[in-house]
C-alpha positions in Angstrom: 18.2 -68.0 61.0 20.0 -68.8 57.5 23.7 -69.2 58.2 25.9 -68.2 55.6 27.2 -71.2 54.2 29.9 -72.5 51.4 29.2 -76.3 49.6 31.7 -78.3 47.8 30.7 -81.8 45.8 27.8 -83.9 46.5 26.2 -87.6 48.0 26.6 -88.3 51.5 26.7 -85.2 53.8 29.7 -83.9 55.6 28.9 -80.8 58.3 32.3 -79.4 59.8 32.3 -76.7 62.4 34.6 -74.5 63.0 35.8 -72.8 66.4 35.4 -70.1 68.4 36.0 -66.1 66.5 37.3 -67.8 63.0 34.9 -68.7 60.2 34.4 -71.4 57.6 37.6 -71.0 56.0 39.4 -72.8 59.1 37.6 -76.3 58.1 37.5 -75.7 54.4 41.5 -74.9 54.6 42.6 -78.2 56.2 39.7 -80.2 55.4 39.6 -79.2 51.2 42.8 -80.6 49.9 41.7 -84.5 51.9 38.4 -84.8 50.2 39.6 -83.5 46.7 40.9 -87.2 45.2 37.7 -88.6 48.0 34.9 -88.6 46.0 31.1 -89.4 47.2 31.0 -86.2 50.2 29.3 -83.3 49.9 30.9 -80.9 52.5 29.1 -78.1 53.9 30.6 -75.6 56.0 28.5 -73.0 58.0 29.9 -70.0 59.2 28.3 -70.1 63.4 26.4 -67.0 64.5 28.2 -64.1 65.0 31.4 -65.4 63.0 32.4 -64.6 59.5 29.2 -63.9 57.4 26.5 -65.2 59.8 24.8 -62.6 61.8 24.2 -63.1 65.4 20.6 -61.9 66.0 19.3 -61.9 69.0 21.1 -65.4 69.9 22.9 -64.9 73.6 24.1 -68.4 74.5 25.6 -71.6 72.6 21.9 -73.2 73.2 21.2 -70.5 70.8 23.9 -71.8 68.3 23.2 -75.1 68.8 19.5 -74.3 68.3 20.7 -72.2 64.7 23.3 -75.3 63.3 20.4 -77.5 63.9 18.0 -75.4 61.3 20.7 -75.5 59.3 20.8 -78.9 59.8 17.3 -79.5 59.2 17.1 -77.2 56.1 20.2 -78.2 54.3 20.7 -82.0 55.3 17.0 -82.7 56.7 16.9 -86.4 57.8 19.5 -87.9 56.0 22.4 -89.4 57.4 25.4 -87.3 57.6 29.1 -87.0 58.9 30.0 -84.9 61.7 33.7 -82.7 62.2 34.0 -80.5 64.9 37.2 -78.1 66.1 37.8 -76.5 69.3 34.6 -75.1 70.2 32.9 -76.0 67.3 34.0 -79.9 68.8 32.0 -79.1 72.2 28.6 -78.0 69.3 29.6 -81.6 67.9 29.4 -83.4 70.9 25.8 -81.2 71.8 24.7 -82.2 68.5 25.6 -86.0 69.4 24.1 -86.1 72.6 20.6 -84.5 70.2 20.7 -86.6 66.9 22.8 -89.9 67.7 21.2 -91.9 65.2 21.6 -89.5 62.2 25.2 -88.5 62.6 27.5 -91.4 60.7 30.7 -90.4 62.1 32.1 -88.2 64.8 35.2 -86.1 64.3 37.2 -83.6 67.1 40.1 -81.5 65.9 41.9 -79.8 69.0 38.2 -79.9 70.4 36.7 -78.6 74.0 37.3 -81.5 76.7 35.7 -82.4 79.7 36.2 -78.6 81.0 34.9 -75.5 79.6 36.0 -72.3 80.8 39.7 -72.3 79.6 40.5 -71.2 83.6 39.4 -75.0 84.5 41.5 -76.9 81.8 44.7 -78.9 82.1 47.1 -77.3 79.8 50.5 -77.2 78.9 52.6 -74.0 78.9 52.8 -72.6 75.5 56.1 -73.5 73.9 57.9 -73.4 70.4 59.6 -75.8 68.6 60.3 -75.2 65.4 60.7 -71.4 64.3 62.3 -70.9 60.7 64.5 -68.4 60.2 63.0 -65.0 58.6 59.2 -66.4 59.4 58.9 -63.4 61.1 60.4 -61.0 59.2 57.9 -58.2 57.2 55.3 -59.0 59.5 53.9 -55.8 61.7 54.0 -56.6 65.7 50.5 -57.5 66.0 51.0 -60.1 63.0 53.8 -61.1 65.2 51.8 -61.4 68.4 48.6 -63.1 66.7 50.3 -65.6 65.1 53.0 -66.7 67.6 50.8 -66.9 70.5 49.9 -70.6 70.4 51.6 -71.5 66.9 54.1 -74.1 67.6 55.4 -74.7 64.4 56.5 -71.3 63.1 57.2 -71.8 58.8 56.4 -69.8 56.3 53.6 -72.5 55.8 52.2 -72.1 58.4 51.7 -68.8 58.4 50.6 -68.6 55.2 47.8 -71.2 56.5 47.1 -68.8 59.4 47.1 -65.9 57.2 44.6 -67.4 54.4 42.2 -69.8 56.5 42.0 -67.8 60.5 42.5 -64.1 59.8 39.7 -63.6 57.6 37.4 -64.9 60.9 39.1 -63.7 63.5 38.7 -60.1 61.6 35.0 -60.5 60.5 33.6 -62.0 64.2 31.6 -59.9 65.8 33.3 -59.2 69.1 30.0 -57.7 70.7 27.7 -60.5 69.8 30.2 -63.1 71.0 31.1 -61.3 74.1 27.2 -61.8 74.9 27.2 -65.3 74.1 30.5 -65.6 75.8 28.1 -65.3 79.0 26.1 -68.3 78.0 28.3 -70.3 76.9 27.6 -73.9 78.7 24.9 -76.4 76.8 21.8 -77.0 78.8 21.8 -80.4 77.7 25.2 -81.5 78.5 27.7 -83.0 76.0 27.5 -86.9 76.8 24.3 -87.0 78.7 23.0 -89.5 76.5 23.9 -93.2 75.8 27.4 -94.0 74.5 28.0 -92.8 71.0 28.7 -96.3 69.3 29.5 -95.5 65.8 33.4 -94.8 64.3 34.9 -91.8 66.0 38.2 -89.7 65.8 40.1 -87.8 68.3 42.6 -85.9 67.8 44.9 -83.4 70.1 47.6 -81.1 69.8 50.3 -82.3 72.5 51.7 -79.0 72.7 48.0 -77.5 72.9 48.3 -74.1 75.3 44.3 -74.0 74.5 42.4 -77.1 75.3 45.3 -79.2 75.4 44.8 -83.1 75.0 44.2 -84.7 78.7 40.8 -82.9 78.9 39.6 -85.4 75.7 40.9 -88.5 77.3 38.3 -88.7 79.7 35.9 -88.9 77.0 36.8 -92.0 75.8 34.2 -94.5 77.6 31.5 -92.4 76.0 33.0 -92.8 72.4 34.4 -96.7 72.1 34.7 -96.3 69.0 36.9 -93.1 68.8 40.7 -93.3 67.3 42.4 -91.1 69.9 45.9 -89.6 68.7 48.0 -86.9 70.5 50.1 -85.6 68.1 53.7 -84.5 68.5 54.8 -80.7 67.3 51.3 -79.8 67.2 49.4 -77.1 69.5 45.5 -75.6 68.8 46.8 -75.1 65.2 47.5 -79.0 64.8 45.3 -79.2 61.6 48.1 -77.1 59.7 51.0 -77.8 62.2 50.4 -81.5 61.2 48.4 -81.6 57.5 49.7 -85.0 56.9 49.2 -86.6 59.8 45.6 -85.2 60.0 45.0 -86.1 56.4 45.9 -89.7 57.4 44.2 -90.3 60.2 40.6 -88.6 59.0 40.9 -91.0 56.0 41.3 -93.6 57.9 38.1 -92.4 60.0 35.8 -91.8 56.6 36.9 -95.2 55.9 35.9 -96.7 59.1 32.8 -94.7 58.7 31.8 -95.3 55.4 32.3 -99.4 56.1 29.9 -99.1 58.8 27.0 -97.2 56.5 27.4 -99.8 54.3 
């Protein structure tokens, strides 16, 4: 399967997946504006099966992604080393893809990722709250625009939403609901994230504290695995941290790709 794919600059290899329903435009939105003064990355960002431009096929289970990122893998990046970012669900492929090809991935990165738990029914959560609203965010925006983006936002600006607006809605409009509902069905790893040995190379972790989706004491757990993962729970930040909290996430993955880059020497 050839997933539909965008590329920006060139030398070491960056693959960042994005979560469940939205496309590539999540990652290249909040990841973009950190690697434009960072030169030396070539960033590739795949949209998975069944979301944004990448057709589903026949695939019926996240062993089927897993099985279709790693052709991509294998066609675009083949054996060379390359750098690994993950959000939400596309954190829990990550972490699949670790426990698969440890020695090739440089660097591991989680945004808001999947825990320890799965099914959203299982997780520890917090309740949904908002703490900054701006005045006249709101206003011109039709109910379900209202709905959609308030739901787990929980920092409510006009930049915010123009973040939402620009880098989810395109994928949450283009996913193909029937393809995904069939995967939905399927959606545990056969080979478990973190079957293998510890993942020993520089890591970053990093969590929404006001995350209503996969919250942030779910990740905690999977510290021992990753001993050398940065874990930070940010403040005013929920499943939208990565444009809740630009700057703070702009920080703390440089600080990571430096860490990471050290270590390839």
């Amino acid at each position: 399967m050839t997933l539909h794919h965008v590329s920006h600059g060139e030398a070491i290899p960056v693959l960042a997946l994005h979560g469940w329903s939205p496309d590539h435009r999540l990652m290249t939105g909040c990841l973009e504006p950190i690697f434009a003064d960072l030169p030396g990355y070539r960033r590739l960002y795949p949209d998975l099966p069944g979301m944004g431009q990448s057709p589903a096929g026949s695939i019926d289970s996240s062993d089927g992604i897993l099985a279709a990122v790693e052709e991509f893998i294998d066609a675009e990046i083949g054996a060379e080393p390359f750098v690994l970012i993950g959000e939400s669900y596309g954190g829990y492929l990550s972490r699949g893809l670790i426990a698969k090809r440890p020695e090739q991935i440089l660097g591991l990165g989680l945004i808001c990722s999947i825990g320890v738990e799965l099914e959203n029914a299982d997780r520890t959560v917090p309740e949904h709250v908002v703490l900054q609203l701006d005045p006249g965010v709101l206003d011109g925006l039709t109910e379900q625009q209202v709905g959609d983006f308030t739901e787990i936002t929980v920092v409510q600006t006009a930049e915010t939403y123009r973040h939402y607006r620009d880098d989810v809605v395109p994928g949450l409009d283009a996913a193909d609901d029937e393809a995904m509902e069939r995967i939905r069905k399927n959606w545990a790893l056969t080979i478990a994230p973190e079957s293998g040995p510890r993942y020993e190379r520089p890591s970053l972790i990093l969590c929404g504290r006001q995350d209503s989706v996969t919250g942030y004491e779910d990740q905690y757990p999977l510290l021992p695995h990753y001993p050398r993962a940065t874990y930070a729970v940010l403040d005013m930040a929920g499943h939208n941290l990565q444009i809740e909290q630009p700057g703070l996430l702009a920080a703390l993955v440089r600080e990571w790709l430096g860490r990471v880059a050290g270590e390839a020497g």
